[in-house]
N, C-alpha and C positions, 0 to 999 in steps of 0.2 A: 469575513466568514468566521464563525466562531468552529474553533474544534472538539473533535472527539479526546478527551481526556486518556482513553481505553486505545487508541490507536497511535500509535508514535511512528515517525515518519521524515525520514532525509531526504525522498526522492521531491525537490523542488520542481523538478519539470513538470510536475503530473497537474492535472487541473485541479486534483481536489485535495492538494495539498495545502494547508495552511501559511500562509505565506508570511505570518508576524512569527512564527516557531514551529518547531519539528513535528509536526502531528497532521492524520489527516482530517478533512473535514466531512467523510462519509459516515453516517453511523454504523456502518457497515461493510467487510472487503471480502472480497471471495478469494479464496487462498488456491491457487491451481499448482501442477505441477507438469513435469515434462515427460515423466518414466512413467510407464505401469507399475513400480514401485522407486517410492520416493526413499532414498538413502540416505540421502546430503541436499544440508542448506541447499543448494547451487542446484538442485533438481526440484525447487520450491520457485514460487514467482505471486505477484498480487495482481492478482486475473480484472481487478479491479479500476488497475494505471489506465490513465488516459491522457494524451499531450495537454500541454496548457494551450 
C-alpha cells in the first residue's frame, strides 16, 4: 500500500497503517476526542484506528 506523505504514524496494529514505514495509508483520519473540551494530547485519539 502506498502512503500518505501528510500523515505520519507508529500505531502498526491498525489496518491502515503502512507497513514498509511510519505513515498511514488513508488519505484522510478523523481526529476525535474524549472530553467536551480537549486540554491534553491524552484527551485526543484517531477516531480513524481499525485492527489489522
Amino acid at each position: 500500500m502506498e502512503h500518505n506523505n501528510s500523515i505520519g504514524c507508529t500505531v502498526d496494529e491498525c489496518k491502515f497503517h503502512c507497513k514498509h514505514d511510519d505513515y498511514c495509508t488513508l488519505n484522510k483520519i478523523e481526529v476525535i476526542k474524549h472530553e467536551s473540551v480537549a486540554k491534553t494530547q491524552e484527551c485526543t485519539d484517531c477516531g480513524s484506528f481499525k485492527t489489522s
